[in-house]
C-alpha positions in Angstrom: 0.0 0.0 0.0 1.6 3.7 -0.7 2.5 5.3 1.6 0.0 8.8 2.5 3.3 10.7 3.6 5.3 9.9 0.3 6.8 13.1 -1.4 5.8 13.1 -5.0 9.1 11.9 -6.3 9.3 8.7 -3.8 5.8 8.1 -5.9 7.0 8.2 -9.3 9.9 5.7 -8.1 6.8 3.7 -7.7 6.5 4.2 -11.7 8.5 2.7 -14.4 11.5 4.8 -16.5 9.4 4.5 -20.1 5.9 5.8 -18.2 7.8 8.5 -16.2 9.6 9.4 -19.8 6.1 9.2 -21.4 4.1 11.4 -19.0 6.9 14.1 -18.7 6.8 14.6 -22.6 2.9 14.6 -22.9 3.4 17.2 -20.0 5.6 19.3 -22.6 8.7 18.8 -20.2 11.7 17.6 -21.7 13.7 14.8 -20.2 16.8 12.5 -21.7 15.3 9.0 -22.0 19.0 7.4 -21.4 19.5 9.2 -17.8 18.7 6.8 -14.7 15.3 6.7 -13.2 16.2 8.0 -9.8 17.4 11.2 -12.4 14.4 11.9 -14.4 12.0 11.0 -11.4 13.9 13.9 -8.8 13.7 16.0 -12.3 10.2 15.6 -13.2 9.2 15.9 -9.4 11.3 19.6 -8.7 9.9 20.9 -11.8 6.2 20.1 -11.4 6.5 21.8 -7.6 8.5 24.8 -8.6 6.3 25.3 -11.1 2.5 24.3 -10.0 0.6 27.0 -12.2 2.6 25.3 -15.0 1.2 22.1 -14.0 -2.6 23.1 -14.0 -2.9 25.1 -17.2 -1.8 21.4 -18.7 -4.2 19.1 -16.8 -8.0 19.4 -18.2 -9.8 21.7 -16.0 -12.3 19.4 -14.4 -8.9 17.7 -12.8 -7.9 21.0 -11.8 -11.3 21.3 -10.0 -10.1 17.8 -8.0 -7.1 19.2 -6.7 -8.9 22.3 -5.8 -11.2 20.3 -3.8 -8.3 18.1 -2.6 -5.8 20.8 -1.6 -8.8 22.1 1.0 -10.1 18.6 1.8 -9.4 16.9 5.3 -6.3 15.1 4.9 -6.7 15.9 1.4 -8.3 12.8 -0.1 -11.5 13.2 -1.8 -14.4 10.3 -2.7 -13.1 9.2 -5.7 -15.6 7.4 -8.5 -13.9 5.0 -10.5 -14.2 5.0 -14.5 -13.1 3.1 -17.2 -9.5 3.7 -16.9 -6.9 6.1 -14.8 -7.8 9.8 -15.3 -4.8 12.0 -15.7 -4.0 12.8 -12.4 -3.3 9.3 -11.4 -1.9 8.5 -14.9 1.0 11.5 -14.3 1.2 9.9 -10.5 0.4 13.1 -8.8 -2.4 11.1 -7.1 -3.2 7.7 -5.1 -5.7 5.9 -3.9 -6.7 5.1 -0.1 -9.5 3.0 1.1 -11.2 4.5 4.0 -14.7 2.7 5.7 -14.5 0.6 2.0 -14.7 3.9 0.4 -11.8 4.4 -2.4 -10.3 8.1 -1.8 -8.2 10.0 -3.9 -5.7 11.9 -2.5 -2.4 14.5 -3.1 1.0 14.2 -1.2 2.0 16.9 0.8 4.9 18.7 -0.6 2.4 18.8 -3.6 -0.1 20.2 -1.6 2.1 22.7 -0.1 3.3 24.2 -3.7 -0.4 24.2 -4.7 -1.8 26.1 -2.0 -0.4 29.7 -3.1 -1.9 29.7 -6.4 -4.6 27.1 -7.2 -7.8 29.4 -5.9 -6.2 32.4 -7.8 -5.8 29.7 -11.0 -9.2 28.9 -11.0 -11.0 31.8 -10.4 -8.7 33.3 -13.4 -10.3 30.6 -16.0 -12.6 31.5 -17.9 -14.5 28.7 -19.0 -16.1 30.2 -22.3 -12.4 30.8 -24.4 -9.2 30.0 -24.0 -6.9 26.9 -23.5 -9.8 25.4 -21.4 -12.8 26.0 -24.1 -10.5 24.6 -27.0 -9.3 21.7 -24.8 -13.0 21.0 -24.1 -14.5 21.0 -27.5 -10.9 18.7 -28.7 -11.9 16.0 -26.0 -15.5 15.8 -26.8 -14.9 15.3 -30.1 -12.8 12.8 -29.4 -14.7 10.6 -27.2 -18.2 11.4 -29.5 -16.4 9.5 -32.8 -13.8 7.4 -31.1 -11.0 7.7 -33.7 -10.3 10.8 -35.8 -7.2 11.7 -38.2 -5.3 14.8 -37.5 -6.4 15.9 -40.4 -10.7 15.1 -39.7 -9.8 16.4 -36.3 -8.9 20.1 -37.4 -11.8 20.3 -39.9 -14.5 19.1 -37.0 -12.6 21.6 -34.7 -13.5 24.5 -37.6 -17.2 23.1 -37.5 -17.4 23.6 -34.0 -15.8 26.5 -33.8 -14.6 28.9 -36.9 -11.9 30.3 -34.1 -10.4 27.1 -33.6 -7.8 27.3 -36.7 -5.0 25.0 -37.0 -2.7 27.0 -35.5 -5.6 27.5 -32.6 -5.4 23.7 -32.0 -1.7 23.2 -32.7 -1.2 24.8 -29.7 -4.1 23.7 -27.7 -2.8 20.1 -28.1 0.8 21.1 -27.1 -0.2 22.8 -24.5 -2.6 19.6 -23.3 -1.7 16.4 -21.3 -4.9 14.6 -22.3 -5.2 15.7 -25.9 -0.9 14.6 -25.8 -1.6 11.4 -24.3 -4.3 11.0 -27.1 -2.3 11.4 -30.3 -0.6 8.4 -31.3 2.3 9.8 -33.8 3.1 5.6 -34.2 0.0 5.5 -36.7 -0.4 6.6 -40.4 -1.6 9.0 -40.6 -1.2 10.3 -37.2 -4.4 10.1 -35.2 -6.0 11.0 -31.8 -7.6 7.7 -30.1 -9.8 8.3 -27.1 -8.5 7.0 -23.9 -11.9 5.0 -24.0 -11.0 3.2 -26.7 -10.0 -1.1 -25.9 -9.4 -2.4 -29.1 -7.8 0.1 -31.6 -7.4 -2.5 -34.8 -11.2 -3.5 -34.4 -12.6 -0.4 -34.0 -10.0 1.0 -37.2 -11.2 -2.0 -39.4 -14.8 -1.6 -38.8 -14.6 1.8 -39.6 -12.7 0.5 -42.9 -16.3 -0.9 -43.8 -18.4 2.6 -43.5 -16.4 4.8 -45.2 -19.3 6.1 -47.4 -20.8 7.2 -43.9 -20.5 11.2 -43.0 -19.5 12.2 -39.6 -22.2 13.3 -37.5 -23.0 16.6 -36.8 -23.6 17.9 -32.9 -24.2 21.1 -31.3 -21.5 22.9 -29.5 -23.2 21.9 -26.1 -23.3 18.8 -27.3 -19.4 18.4 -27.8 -18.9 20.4 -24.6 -20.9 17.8 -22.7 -18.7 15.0 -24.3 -15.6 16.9 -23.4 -15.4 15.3 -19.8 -12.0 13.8 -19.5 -13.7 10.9 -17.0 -17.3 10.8 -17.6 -18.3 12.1 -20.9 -22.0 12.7 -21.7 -24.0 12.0 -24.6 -26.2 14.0 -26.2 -29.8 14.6 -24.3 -32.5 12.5 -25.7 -36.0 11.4 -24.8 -34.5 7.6 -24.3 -32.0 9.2 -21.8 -34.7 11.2 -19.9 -36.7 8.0 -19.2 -34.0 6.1 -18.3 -33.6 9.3 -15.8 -36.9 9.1 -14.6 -36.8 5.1 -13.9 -33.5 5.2 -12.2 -35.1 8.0 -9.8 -38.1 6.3 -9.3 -36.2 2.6 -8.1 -33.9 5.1 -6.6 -30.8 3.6 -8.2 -27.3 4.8 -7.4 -25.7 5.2 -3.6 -27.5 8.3 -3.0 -31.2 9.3 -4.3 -31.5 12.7 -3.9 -29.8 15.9 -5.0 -27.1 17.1 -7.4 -25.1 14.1 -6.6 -28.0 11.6 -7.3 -28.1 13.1 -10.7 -24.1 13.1 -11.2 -24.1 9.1 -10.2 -26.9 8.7 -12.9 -24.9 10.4 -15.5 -21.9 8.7 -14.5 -23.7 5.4 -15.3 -25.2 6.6 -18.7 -21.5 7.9 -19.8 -20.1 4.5 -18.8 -23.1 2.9 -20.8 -22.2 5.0 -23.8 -18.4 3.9 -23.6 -19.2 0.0 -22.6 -21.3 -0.3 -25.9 -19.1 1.8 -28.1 -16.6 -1.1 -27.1 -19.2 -4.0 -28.3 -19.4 -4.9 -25.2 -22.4 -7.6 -24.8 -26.0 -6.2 -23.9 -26.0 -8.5 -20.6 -22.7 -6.6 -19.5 -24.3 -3.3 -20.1 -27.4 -4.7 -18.0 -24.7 -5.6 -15.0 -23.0 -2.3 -14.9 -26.7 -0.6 -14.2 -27.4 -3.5 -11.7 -24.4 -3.8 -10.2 -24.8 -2.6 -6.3 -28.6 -2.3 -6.6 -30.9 -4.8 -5.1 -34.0 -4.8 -7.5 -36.7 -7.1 -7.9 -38.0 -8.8 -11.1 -40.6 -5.7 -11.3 -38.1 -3.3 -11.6 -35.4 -5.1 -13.3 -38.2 -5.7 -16.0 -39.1 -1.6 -15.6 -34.9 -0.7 -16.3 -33.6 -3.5 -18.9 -36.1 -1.6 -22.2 -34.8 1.5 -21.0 -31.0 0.5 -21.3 -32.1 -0.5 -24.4 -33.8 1.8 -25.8 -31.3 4.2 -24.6 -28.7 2.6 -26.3 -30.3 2.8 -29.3 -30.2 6.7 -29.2 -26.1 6.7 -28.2 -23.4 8.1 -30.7 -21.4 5.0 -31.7 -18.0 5.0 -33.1 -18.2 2.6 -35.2 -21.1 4.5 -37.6 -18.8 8.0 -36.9 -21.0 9.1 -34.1 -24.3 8.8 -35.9 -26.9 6.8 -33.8 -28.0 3.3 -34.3 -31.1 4.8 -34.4 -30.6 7.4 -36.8 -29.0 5.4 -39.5 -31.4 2.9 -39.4 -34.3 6.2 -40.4 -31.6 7.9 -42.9 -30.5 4.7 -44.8 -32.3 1.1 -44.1 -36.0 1.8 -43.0 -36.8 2.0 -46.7 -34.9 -1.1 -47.5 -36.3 -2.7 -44.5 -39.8 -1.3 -45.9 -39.3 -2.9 -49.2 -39.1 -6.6 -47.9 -41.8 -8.0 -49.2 -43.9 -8.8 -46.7 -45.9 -11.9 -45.7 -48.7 -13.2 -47.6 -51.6 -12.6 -45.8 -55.0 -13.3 -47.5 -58.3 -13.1 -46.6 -60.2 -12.0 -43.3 -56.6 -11.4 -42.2 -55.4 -9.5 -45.1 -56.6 -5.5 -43.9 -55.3 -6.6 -40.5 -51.9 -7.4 -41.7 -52.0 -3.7 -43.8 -53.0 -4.5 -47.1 -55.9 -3.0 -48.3 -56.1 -4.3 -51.5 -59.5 -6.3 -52.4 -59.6 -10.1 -53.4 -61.0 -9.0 -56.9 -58.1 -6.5 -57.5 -55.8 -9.2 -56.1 -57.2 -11.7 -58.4 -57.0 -9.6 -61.2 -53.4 -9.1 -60.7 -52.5 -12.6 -60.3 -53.8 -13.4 -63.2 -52.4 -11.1 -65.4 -48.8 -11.7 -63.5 -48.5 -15.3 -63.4 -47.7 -17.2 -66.9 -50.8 -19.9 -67.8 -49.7 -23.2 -69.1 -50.4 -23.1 -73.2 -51.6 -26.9 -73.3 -51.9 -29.5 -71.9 -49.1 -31.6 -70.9 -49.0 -35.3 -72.5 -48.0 -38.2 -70.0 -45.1 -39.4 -72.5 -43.6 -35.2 -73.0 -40.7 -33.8 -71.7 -42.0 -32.9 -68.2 -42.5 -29.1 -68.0 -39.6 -29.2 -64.9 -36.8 -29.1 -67.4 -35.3 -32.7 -66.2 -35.0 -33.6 -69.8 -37.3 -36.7 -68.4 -40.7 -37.8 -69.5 -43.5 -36.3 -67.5 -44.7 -39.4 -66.3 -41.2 -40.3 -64.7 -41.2 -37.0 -63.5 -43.4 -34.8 -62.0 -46.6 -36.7 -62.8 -45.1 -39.5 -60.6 -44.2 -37.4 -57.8 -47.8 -36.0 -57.8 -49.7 -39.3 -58.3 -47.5 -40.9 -55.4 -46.0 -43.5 -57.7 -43.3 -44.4 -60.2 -44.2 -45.1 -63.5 
């Protein structure tokens, strides 16, 4: 277990030479891969606490929020809500976990602490959350976690969608200036491309892509993409499948609390960690568990929730169709295939019941002048209408008599 009264740099001895190497260059920090570990570690530690403000202006501003709350927090560990992967904070190693009464807490070392008190308050009532670093860095993320993978190139030209004042140069130095949007870009790939940290299975996800090319990207409102711009629990766009599932997990009271702001932030924590569970294929009944997991419900309720998953899945932008919904493909480009099946014979009584109108004279009439009549009469020892090349009583007329002639 680590040790509460570590300083930061006895924690990133904890870490290996390549991650501590990795982090300090998504940090924009330059460090000499071939020096020893004890070196770039001591390094990496003296120039994140001489220089906190440099620090937060790299970490996405919700982080920077955590370490607000931390730096003021009794013993300076807050509740911490686990996602699908490490956030930044812990990634870097500025942060650890504790377990206190069974409840995981997230906390800072102190000589961390102590460099971050001076300035964080002053940093954060400085932000201004509607331009700058943190309004590009925002829009970047959520575009990133709403289509999964995007070229450098698709990138920039979504960025301009969003926002005509996010130019390449704009975003050039957003990303430089970025841990999460550095940690994103994978330079290894051809052409380079930025890969959400939600992302499992790259190759899969790239191949099935490979298969949809003739699908356009999605389009999404800029509170929309700020909504997805969560660097831990990114948040779909608001639909009336979402809502009910809202409503239902309210009404069985679903989540460790059940009223109040954070009743709502555990729902939406649960509905963003839907959204990136299915994006990842993962099975239906796995989605179902993640909901259920904690929460004692009877077969009444379970059967009240499981549509609504659903349904609500249904509505989710998925990576794999370049954030278009499920739902909204199936209206712009197969409902009129789908529609044009033919359907199933249905005649008689039933026939207006099944939805066709269409009277048994007029049906007559068109069967009759559709389906070929036989010219003559077929002679017992002629080649049998079948095409078999055989006579017609070793043929067909057998089968139908129930003998062999």
């Amino acid at each position: 277990m680590i040790n509460q009264d570590f300083s930061l740099y006895e924690m990133f001895l904890q870490d290996t030479k390549d991650s501590l190497v990795r982090n300090a260059r998504h940090l924009g920090l330059k460090v000499n891969s071939k020096e020893k570990k004890t070196v770039i570690a001591a390094r990496f530690a003296k120039t994140i606490l001489q220089n906190p403000l440099y620090l937060l202006k790299t970490l996405p501003f919700q982080d920077v929020l955590k370490i607000q709350a931390m730096v003021h927090a009794k013993d300076h560990a807050i509740v911490n809500h686990e996602g699908l992967f490490f956030c930044s904070m812990e990634e870097i190693g500025l942060t650890d976990l504790v377990f206190r009464k069974n409840r995981p807490m997230l906390f800072l070392y102190p000589d961390l602490v102590d460099s971050l008190k001076p300035v964080i308050d002053k940093y954060v009532e400085s932000v201004d959350l509607n331009s700058g670093k943190v309004w590009n860095e925002q829009i970047a993320i959520g575009l990133i976690h709403l289509y999964g993978i995007l070229t450098y190139t698709d990138f920039l030209e979504l960025c301009r969608k969003a926002d005509s004042g996010l130019t390449a140069e704009v975003m050039n130095q957003t990303i430089e200036s970025s841990y999460y949007l550095m940690r994103s870009l994978d330079n290894k790939i051809y052409p380079p491309t930025f890969v959400s940290p939600f992302v499992f299975n790259y190759e899969s996800l790239r191949n099935a892509l490979d298969f949809r090319r003739s699908i356009n990207y999605a389009s999404f409102t800029t509170g929309q993409i700020l909504a997805a711009g969560d660097p831990d629990f990114p948040l779909p766009p608001e639909t009336e499948a979402i809502r009910s599932f809202r409503a239902i997990c309210h009404k069985l009271q679903i989540g460790s609390t059940t009223r109040g702001e954070e009743a709502e932030a555990e729902i939406n924590r649960k509905i963003s960690m839907n959204w990136m569970l299915q994006n990842n294929e993962r099975d239906p009944g796995d989605l179902i568990q993640n909901i259920l997991k904690n929460n004692d419900l009877d077969l009444p309720a379970i059967k009240e929730l499981v549509p609504r998953i659903f349904e609500m899945g249904n509505h989710f932008p998925t990576w794999i169709l370049k954030g278009n919904s499920p739902r909204s493909v199936f209206e712009k480009s197969e409902r009129d295939q789908f529609l044009k099946k033919p359907p199933e014979l249905v005649m008689g009584p039933g026939a207006i019941r099944a939805g066709h109108h269409i009277p048994q004279e007029a049906f007559n009439k068109a069967w009759e002048k559709n389906v070929p009549k036989q010219s003559q009469k077929v002679g017992r020892n002629d080649p049998c209408p079948c095409g078999s090349g055989r006579k017609y009583k070793q043929c067909c007329l057998s089968e139908m008599n129930g003998f062999t002639a």
